[in-house]
C-alpha positions as CSV (number, residue, x, y, z in Angstrom):
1,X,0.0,0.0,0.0
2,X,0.8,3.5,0.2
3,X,0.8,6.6,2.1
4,X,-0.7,9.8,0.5
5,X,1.7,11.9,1.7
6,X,0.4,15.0,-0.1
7,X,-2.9,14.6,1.8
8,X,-1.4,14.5,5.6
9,X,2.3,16.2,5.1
10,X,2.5,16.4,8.8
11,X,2.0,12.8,9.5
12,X,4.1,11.4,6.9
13,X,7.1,13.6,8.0
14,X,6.6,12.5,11.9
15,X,6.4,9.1,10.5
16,X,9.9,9.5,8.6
17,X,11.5,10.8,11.2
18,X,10.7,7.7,13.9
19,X,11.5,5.6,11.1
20,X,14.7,6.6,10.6
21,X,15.2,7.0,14.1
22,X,13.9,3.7,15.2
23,X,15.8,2.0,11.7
24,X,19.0,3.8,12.8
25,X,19.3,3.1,16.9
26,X,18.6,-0.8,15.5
27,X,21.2,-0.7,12.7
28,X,23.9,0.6,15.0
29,X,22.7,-2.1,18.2
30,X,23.1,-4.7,14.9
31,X,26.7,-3.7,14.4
32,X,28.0,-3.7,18.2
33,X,28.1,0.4,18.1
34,X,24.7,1.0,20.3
35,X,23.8,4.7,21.1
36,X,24.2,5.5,24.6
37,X,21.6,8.0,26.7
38,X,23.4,10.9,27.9
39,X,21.5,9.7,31.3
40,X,21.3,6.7,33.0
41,X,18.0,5.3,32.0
42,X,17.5,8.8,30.0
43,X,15.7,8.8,26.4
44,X,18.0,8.6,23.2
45,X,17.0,11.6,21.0
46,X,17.2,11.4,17.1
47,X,20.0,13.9,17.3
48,X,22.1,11.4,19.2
49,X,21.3,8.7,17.0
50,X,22.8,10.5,13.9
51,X,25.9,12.0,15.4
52,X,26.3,8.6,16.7
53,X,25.4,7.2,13.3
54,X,28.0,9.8,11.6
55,X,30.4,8.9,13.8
56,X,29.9,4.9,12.8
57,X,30.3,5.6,8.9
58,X,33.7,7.8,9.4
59,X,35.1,5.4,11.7
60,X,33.6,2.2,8.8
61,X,35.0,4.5,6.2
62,X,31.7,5.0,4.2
63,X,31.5,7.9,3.3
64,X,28.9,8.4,0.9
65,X,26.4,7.5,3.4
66,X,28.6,9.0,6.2
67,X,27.7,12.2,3.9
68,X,23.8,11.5,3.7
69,X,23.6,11.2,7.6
70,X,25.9,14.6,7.7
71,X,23.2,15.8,5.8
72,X,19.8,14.7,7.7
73,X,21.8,16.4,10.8
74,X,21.7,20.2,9.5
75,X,18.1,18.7,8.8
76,X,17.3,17.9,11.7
77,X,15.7,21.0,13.1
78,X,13.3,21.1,10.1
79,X,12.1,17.3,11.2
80,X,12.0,18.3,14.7
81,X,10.3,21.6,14.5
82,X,7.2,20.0,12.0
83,X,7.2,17.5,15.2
84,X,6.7,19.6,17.8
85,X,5.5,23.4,16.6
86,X,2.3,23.2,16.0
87,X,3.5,26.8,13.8
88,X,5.3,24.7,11.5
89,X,4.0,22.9,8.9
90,X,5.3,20.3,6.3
91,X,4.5,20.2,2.3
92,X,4.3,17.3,-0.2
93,X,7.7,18.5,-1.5
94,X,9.2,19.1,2.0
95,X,8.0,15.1,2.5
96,X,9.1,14.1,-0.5
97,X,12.7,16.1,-0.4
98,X,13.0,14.3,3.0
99,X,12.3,10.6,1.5
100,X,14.2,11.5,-1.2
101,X,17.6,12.0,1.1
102,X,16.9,9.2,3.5
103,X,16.5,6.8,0.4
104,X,20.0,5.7,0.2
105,X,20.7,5.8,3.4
106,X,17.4,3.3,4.5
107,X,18.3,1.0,1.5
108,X,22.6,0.7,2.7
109,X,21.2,-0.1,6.0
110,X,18.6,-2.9,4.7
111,X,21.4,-4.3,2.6
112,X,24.1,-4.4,5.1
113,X,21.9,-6.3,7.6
114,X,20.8,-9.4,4.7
């Protein structure tokens, strides 16, 4: 199936977001390089994840998707802000720009873990 993204550009954008979240915390557990909380029992924000995630592709020497997650991270306060300002909205194009530059990065990740 799929989403109409055009129709609900806020809930497709939330729902990118925990994706690659959620894809990214598991991928790095996967390869023995889990993301720590800052705090003992504390939450693991998606910020975290990709610096963490960054850090992970320099150190593995991939750098073309060491580049795409360099990316989503001067991005980040555009997913965040759709998230959690009711102010700030999200577009078809801003959903599908945002699919668009995860794309590589979600298929490496599905590929590395066959």
């Amino acid at each position: 199936q799929t989403i109409n993204y055009g129709k609900l550009p806020n809930a497709a954008h939330d729902l990118m977001r925990s994706f690659l979240e959620a894809v990214l915390k598991e991928y790095l557990k996967f390869k023995k390089h889990p993301v720590k909380s800052k705090k003992p029992g504390g939450y693991i924000f998606l910020y975290d994840v990709l610096k963490e995630a960054e850090k992970y592709f320099r150190q593995q020497k991939h750098h073309q998707i060491r580049q795409v997650v360099t990316d989503l991270i001067k991005d980040k306060e555009s997913f965040d802000s759709i998230n959690h300002n009711p102010s700030i909205f999200s577009t078809k194009d801003k959903v599908k720009n945002a699919a668009d530059q995860m794309s590589d990065l979600i298929k490496f990740i599905f590929s590395d873990c066959k």
